[in-house]
LUMBA-614186 format. One line per 3 residues: their letters; for each residue x negated, y, z negated of C-alpha. Coordinates in nm, 2 decimals, decimal comma. Layout:
BEGIN
A> X/Y/Z  ... .
***
This chain:
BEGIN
XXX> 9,90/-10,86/-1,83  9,90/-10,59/-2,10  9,59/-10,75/-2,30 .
XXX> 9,41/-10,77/-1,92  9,50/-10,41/-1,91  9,36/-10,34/-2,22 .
XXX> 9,04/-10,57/-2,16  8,99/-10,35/-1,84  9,02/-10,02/-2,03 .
XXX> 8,78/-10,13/-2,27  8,49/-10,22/-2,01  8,58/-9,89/-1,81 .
XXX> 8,53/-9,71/-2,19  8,24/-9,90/-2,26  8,07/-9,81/-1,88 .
XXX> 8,17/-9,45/-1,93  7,99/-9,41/-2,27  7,64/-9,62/-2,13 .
XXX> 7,68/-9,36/-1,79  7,69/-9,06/-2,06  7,42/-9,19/-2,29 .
XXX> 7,19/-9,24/-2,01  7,17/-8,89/-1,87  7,16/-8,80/-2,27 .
XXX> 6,85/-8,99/-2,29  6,74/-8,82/-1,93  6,81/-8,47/-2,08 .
XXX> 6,65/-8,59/-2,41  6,32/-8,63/-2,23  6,31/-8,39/-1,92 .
XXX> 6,35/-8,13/-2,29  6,06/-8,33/-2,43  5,84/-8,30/-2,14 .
XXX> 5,92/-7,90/-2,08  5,86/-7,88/-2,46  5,56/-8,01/-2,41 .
XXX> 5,45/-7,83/-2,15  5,47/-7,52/-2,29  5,27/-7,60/-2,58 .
XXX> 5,03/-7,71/-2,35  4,97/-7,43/-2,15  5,02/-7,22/-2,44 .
XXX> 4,62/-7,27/-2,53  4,44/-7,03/-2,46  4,05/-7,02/-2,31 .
XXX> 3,78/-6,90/-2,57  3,60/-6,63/-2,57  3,74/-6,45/-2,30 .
XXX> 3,58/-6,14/-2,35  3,25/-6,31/-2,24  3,38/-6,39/-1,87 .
XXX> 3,36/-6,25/-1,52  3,62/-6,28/-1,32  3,59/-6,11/-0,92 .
XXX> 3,86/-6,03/-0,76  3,92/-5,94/-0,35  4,19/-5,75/-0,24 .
XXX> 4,17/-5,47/-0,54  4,27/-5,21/-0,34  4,66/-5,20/-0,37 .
XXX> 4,93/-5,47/-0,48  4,85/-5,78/-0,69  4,50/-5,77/-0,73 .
XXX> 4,46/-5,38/-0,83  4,75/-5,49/-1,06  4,58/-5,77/-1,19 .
XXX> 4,24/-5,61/-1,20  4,41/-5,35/-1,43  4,57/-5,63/-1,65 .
XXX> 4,25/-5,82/-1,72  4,06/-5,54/-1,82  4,37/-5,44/-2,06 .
XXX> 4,28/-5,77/-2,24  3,90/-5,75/-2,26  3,78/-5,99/-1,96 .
XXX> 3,51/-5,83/-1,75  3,69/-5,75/-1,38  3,46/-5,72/-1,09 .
XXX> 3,70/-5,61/-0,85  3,67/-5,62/-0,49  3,77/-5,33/-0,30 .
XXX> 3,78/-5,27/0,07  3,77/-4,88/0,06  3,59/-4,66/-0,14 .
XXX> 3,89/-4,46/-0,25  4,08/-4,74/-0,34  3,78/-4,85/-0,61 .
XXX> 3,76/-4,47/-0,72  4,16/-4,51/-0,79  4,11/-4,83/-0,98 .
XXX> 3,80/-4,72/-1,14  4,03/-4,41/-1,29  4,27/-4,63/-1,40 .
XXX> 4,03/-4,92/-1,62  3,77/-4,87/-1,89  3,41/-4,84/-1,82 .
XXX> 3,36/-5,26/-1,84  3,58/-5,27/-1,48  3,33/-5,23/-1,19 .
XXX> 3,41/-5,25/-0,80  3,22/-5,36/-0,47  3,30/-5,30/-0,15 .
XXX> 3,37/-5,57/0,06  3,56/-5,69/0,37  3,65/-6,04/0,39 .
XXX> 3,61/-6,07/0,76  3,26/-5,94/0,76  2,96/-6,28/0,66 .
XXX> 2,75/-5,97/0,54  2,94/-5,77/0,30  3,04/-6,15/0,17 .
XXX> 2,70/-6,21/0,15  2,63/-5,88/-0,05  2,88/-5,91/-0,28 .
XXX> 2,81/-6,23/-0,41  2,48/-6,12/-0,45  2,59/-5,84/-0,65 .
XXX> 2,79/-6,03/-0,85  2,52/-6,24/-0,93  2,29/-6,00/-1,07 .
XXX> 2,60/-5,90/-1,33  2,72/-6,27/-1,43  2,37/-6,40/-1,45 .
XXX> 2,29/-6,73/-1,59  2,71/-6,78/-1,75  2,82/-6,76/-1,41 .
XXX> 3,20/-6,71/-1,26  3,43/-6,78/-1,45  3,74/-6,69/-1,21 .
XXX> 3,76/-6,63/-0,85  4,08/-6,48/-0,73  4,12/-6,48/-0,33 .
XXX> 4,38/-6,23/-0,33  4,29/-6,03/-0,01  4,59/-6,09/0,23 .
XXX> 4,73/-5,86/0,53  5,09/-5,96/0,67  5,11/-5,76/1,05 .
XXX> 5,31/-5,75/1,25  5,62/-5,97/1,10  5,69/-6,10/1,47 .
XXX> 5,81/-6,40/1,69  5,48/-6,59/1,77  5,56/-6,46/2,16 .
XXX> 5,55/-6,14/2,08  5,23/-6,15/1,89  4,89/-6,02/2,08 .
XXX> 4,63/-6,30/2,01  4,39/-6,00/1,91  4,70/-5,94/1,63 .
XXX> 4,68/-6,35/1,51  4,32/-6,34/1,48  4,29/-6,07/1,21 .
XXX> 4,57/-6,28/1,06  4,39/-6,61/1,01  4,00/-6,41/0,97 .
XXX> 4,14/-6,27/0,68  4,40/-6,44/0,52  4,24/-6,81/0,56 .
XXX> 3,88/-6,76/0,72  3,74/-6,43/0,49  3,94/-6,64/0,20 .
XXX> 3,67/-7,01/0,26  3,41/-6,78/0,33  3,41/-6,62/-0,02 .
XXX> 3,46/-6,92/-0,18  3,22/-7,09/-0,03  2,99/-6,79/-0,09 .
XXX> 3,09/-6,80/-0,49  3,08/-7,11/-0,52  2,79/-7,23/-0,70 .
XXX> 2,82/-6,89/-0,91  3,20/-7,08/-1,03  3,08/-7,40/-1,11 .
XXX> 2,78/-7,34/-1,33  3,03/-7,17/-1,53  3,33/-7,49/-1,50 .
XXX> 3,53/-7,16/-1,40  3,89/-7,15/-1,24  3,91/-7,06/-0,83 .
XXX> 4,25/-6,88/-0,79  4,43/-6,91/-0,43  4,67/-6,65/-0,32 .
XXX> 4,93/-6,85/-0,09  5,29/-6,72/-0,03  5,61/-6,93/-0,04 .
XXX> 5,59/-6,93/0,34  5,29/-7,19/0,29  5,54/-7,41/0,12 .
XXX> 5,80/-7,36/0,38  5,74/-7,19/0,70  6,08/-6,95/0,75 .
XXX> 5,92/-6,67/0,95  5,62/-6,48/1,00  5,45/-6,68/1,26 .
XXX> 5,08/-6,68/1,23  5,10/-6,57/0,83  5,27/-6,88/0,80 .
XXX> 5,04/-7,08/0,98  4,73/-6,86/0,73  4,95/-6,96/0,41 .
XXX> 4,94/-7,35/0,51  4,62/-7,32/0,55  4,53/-7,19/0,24 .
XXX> 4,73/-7,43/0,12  4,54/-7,71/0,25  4,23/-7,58/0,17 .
XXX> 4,30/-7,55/-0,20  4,43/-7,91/-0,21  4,10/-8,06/-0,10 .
XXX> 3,90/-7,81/-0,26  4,09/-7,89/-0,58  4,05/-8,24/-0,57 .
XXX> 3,65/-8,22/-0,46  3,59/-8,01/-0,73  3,75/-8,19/-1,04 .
XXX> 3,45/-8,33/-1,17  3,23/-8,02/-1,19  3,48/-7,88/-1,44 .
XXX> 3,62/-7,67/-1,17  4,02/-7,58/-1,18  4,19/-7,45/-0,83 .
XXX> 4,53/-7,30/-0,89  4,75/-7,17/-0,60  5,00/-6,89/-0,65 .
XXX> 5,29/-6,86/-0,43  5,50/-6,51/-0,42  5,84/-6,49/-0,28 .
XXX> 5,92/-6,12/-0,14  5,73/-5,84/-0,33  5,69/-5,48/-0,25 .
XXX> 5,35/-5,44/-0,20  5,12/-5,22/0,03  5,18/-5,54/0,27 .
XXX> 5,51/-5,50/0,25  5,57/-5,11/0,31  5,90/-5,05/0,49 .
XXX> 5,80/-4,75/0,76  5,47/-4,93/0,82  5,59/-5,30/0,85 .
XXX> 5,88/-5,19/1,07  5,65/-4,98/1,27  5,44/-5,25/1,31 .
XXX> 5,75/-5,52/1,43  5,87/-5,26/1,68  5,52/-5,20/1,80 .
XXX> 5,49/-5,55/1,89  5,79/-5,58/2,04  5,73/-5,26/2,27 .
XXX> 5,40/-5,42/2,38  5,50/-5,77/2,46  5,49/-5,85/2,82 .
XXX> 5,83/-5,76/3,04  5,95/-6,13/3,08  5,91/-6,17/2,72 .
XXX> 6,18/-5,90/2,59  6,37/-5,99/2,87  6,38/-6,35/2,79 .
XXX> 6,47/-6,23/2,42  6,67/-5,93/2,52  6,69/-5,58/2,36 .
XXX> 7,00/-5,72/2,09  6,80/-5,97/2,01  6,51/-5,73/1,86 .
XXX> 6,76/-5,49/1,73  6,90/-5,78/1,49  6,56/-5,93/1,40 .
XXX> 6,47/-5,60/1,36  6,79/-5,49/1,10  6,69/-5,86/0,92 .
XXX> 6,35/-5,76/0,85  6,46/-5,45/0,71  6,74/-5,61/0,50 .
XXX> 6,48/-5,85/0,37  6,15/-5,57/0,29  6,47/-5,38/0,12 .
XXX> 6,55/-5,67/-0,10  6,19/-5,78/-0,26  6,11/-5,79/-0,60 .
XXX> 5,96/-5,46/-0,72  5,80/-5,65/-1,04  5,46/-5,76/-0,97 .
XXX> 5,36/-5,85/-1,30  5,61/-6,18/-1,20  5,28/-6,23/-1,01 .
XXX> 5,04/-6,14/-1,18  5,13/-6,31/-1,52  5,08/-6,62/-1,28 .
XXX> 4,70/-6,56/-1,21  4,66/-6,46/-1,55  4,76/-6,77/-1,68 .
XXX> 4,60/-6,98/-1,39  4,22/-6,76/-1,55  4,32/-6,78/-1,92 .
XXX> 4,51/-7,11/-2,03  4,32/-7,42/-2,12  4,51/-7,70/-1,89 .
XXX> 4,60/-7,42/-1,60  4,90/-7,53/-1,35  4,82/-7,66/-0,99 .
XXX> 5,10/-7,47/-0,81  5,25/-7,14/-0,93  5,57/-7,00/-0,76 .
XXX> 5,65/-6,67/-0,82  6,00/-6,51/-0,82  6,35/-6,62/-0,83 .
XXX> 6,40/-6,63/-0,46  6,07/-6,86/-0,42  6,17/-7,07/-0,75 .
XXX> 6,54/-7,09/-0,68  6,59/-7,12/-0,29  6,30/-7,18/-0,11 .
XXX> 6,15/-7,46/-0,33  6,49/-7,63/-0,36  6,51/-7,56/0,05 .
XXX> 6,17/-7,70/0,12  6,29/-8,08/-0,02  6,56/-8,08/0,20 .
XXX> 6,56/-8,27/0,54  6,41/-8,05/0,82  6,68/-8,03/1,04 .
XXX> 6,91/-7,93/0,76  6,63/-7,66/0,65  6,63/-7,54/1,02 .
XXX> 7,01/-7,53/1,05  7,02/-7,30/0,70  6,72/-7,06/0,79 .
XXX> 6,83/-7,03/1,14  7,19/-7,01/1,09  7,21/-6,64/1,14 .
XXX> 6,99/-6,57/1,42  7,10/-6,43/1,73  7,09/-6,56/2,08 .
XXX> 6,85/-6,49/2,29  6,96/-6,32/2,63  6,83/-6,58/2,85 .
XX> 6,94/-6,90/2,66  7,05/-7,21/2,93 .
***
């Protein structure tokens, strides 16, 4: 009995120490591979001084950031701008090699325009990046409270003005083998709110897969950045809560009082609890569509911030119906629930 005892100890020993020297080899290599990943994408393009990179959305937010940040390092920023005193801003703010365009995403012509004037400045080089940055977020409402006037503008801008410029730039990207940057949000990964912003973000998604994989062997790279909560223009507290109670106000009578009044009141306190709560550093972003324009071997997917990277990534691989008992654990009732 005692040398059985033993014999078993011995295996049980000799188990524990393969268990343990198999996730040491597991560490060993999942250290090798984020080792060399980061040397990877440590390379940096050539010549970078040489490029054009156009921009939509310049106005506020990420892209007047970014606009700001390329030109800080020498790349030549035509920047996008859907009001003339948001380019006169950004003009003030950027050296003389920063110019600006109006243009409105919805609109075929002023597409059509600015790709022509963008043209005439990158000549025969062509594009090298295209960042589709332009994005509007109004209102943050249930989908039934939403006018269909309201989820148009939605999808014209954030996914239709988005192919449209692409599609426009194209040719202008890949005679230059450039880089087409996607803005997305982590609601395109996972859809937690936001009704038909979600349903844009998917689609952008979507679209920058295909686009992605039609364009690898022109020499053309698609990234797609997706921001967790940031403080932006889009995100303004007065206006996006404005905006909420304005659509709840105008939803039709049976509506809010299928919801009921306490319902709105604690969607309404969420929202606000969650605009108060985003990240007030951009550059989180930003760095991320730098490095999509400026490394050699540019990532596919980008998430930016530690809520995106560290609870709604992780949340997105779970089952569904676990994801929908976690997101919606909180919610009120609605008054007329059977």
């Amino acid at each position: 009995m005692p040398a059985r005892a033993g014999a078993r100890r011995k295996s049980a020993a000799r188990a524990l120490g393969q268990t343990l020297n198999m996730w040491l080899y597991l560490a060993a290599l999942v250290g090798l591979y984020y080792l060399l990943r980061w040397h990877r994408e440590r390379q940096v393009v050539s010549h970078l001084r040489d490029k054009y990179v156009f921009i939509t959305g310049c106005d506020s937010g990420f892209g007047n950031l970014l606009a700001r940040q390329l030109d800080t390092r020498g790349l030549r920023v035509l920047a996008g701008c859907l009001t003339e005193k948001g380019a006169e801003q950004l003009k003030a703010q950027t050296s003389d090699r920063l110019e600006t365009v109006s243009l409105d995403v919805t609109k075929m012509e002023s597409v059509t325009a600015a790709t022509q004037w963008v043209k005439e400045r990158v000549g025969d080089r062509g594009l090298w990046g295209l960042v589709n940055n332009a994005g509007i977020i109004d209102p943050v409402a249930f989908i039934e409270w939403q006018t269909i006037e309201d989820s148009l503008n939605i999808l014209k801008v954030n996914l239709i003005g988005l192919i449209q410029v692409t599609s426009s730039m194209l040719p202008l990207v890949r005679r230059a083998q450039g880089r087409i940057v996607n803005v997305s949000s982590i609601l395109g990964r996972i859809a937690s709110f936001g009704g038909v912003y979600s349903c844009s973000k998917h689609g952008v998604e979507g679209f920058s897969d295909i686009l992605r994989r039609e364009l690898r062997h022109f020499g053309v790279k698609v990234s797609i950045i997706e921001p967790g909560y940031f403080r932006t223009g889009m995100t303004d507290m007065k206006k996006s809560l404005g905006r909420v109670k304005q659509a709840w106000e105008e939803a039709p009578i049976h509506i809010k009082e299928s919801y009921g009044q306490q319902f709105f009141d604690a969607y309404y306190n969420v929202i606000k609890e969650g605009l108060m709560r985003c990240s007030t550093n951009l550059n989180l972003v930003t760095d991320c569509m730098e490095h999509a324009l400026t490394s050699v071997h540019p990532r596919t997917r980008y998430s930016a911030g530690w809520d995106a990277r560290f609870f709604f990534i992780p949340l997105s691989y779970l089952p569904t119906s676990l994801a929908d008992c976690i997101l919606t654990k909180y919610f009120p009732k609605p008054a007329q629930v059977v």
